[in-house]
DRENTOR-161755 format. One record per residue (C-alpha): x, y, z; residue number from 0. Coordinates in steps of 0.1 Angstrom, whole numbers, m for minus. Each point is the difference from the previous one (the first is absolute). Layout:
<torkes>
<X:X | Y:Y | Z:Z | num:NUM>
...
</torkes>
This chain:
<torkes>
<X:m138 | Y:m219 | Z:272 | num:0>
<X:10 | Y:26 | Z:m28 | num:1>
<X:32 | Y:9 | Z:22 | num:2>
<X:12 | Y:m35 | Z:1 | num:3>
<X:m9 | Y:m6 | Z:m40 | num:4>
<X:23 | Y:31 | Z:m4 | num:5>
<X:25 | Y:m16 | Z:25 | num:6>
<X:0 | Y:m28 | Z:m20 | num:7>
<X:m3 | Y:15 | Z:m37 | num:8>
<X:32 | Y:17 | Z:7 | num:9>
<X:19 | Y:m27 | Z:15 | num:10>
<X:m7 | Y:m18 | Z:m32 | num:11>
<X:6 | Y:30 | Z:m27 | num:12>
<X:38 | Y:0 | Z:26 | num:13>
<X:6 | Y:m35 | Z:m1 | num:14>
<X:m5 | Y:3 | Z:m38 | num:15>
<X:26 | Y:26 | Z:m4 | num:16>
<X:28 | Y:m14 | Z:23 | num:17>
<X:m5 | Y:m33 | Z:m22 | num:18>
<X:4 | Y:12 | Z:m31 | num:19>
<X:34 | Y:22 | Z:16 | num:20>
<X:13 | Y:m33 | Z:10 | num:21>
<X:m2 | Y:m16 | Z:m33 | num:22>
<X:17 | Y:30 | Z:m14 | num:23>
<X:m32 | Y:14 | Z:m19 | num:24>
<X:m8 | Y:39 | Z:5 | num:25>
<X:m36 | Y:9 | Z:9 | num:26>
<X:m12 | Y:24 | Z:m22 | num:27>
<X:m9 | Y:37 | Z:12 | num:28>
<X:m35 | Y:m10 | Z:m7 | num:29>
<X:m4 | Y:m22 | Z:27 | num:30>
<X:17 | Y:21 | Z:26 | num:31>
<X:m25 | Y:25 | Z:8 | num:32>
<X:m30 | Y:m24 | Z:4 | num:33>
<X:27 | Y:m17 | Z:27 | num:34>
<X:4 | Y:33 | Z:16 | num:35>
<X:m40 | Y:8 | Z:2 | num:36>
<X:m5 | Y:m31 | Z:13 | num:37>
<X:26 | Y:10 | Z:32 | num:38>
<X:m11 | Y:30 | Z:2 | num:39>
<X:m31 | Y:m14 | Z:6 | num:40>
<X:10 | Y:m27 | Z:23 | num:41>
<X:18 | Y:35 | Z:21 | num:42>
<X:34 | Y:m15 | Z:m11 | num:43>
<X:12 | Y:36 | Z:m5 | num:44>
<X:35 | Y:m9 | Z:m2 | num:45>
<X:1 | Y:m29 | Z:m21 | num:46>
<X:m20 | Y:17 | Z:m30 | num:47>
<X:25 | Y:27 | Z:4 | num:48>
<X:24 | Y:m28 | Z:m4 | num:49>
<X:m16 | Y:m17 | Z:m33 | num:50>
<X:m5 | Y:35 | Z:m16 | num:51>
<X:39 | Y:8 | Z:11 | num:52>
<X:12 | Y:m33 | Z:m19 | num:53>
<X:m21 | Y:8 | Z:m28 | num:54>
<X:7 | Y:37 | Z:m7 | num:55>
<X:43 | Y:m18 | Z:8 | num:56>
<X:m15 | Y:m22 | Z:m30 | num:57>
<X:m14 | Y:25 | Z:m23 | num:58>
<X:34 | Y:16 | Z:3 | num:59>
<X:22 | Y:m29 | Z:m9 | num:60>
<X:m22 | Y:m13 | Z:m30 | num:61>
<X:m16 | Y:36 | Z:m13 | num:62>
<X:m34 | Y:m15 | Z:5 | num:63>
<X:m20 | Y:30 | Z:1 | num:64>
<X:m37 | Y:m17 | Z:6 | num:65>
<X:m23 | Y:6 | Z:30 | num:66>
<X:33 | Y:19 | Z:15 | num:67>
<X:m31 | Y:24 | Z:8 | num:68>
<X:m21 | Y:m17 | Z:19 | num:69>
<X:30 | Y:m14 | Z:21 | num:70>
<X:7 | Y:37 | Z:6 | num:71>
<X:m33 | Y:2 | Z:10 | num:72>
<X:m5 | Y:m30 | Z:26 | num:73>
<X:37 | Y:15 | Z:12 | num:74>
<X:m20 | Y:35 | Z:7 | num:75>
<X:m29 | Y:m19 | Z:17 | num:76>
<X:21 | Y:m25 | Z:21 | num:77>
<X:28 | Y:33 | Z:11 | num:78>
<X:m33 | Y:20 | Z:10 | num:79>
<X:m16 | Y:m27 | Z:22 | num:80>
<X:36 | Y:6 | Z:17 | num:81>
<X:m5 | Y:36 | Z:4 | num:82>
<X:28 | Y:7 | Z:m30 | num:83>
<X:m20 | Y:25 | Z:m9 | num:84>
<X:26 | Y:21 | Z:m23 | num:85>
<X:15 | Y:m29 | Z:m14 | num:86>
<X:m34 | Y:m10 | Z:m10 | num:87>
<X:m11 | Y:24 | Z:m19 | num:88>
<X:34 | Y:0 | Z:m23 | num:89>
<X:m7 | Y:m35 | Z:m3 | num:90>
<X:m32 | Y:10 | Z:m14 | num:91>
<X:13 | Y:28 | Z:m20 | num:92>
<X:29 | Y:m20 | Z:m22 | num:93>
<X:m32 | Y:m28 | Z:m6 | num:94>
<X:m20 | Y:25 | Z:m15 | num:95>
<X:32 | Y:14 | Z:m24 | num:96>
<X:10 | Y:m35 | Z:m7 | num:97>
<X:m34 | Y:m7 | Z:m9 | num:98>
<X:m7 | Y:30 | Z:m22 | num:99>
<X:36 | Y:m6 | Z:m15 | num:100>
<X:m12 | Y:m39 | Z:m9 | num:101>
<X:m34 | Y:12 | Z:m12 | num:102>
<X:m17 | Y:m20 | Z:24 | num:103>
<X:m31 | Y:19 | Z:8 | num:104>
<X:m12 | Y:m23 | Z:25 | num:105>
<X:26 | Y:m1 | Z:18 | num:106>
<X:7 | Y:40 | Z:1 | num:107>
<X:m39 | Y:1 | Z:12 | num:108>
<X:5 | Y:m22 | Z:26 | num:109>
<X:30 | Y:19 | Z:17 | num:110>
<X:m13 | Y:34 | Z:m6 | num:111>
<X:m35 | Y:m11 | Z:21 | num:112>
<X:25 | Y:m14 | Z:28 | num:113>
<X:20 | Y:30 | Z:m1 | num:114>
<X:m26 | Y:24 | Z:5 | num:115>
<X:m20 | Y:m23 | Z:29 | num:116>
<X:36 | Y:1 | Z:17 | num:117>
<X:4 | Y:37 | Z:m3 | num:118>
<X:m36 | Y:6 | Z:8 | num:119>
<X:9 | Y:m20 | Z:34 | num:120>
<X:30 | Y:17 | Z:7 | num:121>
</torkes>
C-alpha cells in the first residue's frame, strides 16, 4: 500500500541519516527536508519537527544557508497539523524573507502559497 511504501521510504531516508551521523559525516541540508516530507507523510509529526530542528541547529553551526526555506516550510506544515497555528505562520513568514534574501524564487513562491492557504484557513 502507498502508506506502507511511505512507512518504509522514510525509515530508509532515517536509517541513512543516523548512519552517516555515526560515522561522523554531516547530512547535508539538502537531504533533510525530503526526510521530513516523507514523516510528515507517514503522520510522524514530531519526528519531522525533529529532523528539521537538527537541521536548522546545523545550518547554524556550519552557515549553510541552502534549502533553510523549505525546512522552514515543512516546520510551518508539521506545527499546523498540531494546531500551532501562530507559530506557523512565522515559520512561514522568516522562509519567505530568507528566501527572498537568498534569491531563491522558488522557494519564496512556495512559502508565500502556504502562507496565504494557512491564513485563508484561519
Amino acid at each position: 500500500s502507498a502508506g506502507g511504501e511511505a512507512d518504509a521510504g522514510a525509515a530508509m531516508m532515517q536509517e541513512g541519516a543516523d548512519l552517516f551521523r555515526r560515522v561522523g559525516q554531516r547530512v547535508g541540508l539538502a537531504h533533510r527536508p525530503r526526510l521530513a516530507e516523507g514523516l510528515l507523510a507517514t503522520g510522524a509529526v514530531d519526528a519531522a519537527l525533529d529532523v528539521i530542528a537538527r537541521a536548522l541547529e546545523q545550518r547554524r553551526q556550519t552557515a549553510e544557508h541552502a534549502f533553510v526555506a523549505p525546512l522552514l516550510t515543512l516546520r510551518a506544515e508539521a506545527l499546523a497539523r498540531r494546531g500551532e497555528t501562530a507559530a506557523a505562520l512565522g515559520a512561514l513568514r522568516e522562509a519567505v524573507e530568507v528566501a527572498t534574501g537568498q534569491g531563491a524564487t522558488l522557494f519564496a513562491h512556495d512559502a508565500a502559497a502556504a502562507l496565504r492557504r494557512l491564513e485563508d484557513r484561519g
